[in-house]
C-alpha positions in Angstrom: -67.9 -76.3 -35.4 -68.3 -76.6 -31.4 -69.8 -79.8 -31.7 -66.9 -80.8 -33.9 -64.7 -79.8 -31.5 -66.3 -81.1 -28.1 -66.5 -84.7 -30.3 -62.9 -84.5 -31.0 -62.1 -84.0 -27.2 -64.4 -86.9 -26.5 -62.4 -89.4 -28.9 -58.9 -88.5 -27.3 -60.6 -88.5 -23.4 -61.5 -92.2 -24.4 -57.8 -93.2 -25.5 -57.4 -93.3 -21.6 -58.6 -96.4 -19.5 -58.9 -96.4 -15.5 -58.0 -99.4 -13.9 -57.3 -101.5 -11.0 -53.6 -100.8 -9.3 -54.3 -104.6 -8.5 -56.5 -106.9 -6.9 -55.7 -106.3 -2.9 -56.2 -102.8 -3.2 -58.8 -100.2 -4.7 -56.2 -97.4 -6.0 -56.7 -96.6 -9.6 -53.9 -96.2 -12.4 -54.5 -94.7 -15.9 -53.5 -96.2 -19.1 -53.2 -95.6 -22.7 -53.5 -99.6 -24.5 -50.9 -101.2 -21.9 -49.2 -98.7 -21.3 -49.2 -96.6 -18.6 -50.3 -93.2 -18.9 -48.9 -91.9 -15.6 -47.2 -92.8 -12.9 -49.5 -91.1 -10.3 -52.2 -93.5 -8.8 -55.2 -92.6 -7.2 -57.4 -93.3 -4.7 -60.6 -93.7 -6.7 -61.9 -93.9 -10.1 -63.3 -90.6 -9.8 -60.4 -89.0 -8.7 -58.4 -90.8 -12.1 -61.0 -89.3 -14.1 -60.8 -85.8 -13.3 -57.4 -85.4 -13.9 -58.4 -86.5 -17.3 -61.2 -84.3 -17.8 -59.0 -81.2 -16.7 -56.3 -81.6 -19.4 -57.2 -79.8 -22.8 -56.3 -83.1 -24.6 -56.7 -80.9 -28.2 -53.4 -78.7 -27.2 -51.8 -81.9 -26.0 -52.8 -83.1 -29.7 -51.0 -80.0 -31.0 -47.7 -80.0 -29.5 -47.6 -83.8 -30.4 -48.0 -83.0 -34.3 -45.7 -79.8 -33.9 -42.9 -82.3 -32.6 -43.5 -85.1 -35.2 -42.9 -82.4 -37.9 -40.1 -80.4 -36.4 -38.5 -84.3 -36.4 -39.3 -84.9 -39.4 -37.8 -81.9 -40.6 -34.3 -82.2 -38.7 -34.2 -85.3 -40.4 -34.9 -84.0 -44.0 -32.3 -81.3 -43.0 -29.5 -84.5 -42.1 -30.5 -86.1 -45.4 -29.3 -83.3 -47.5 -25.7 -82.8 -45.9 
């Protein structure tokens, strides 16, 4: 079950690219797709990366679910007044 666990952790770390602020400058951003994942940039790539690595990405997972189905249950709830 650990290595099912570390693997999941892996998957979601990966959702998260590090890129170039822009050309005339070496600061990093993160991003999700296009989008931007924060608005913090950072100085290096390895700076970008630990503040990925610290965030238990499986309890971010969690609350993300928990709030998809407390929505989708206010919803039901509106349907049926």
């Amino acid at each position: 079950m650990s290595n099912q666990n570390s693997s999941k952790k892996m998957r979601l770390k990966e959702a998260f690219t590090i890129r170039k602020k822009d050309a005339e400058t070496d600061e990093v951003i993160i991003t999700i797709g296009n989008h931007l994942a924060s608005e913090q940039v950072f100085p290096s790539e390895e700076e970008a990366q630990k503040v990925i690595d610290a965030t238990d990405w499986d309890l971010v997972a969690a609350l993300v679910y928990t709030l998809k189905e407390a929505d989708e249950w206010e919803q039901s709830q509106k349907k049926e007044e």
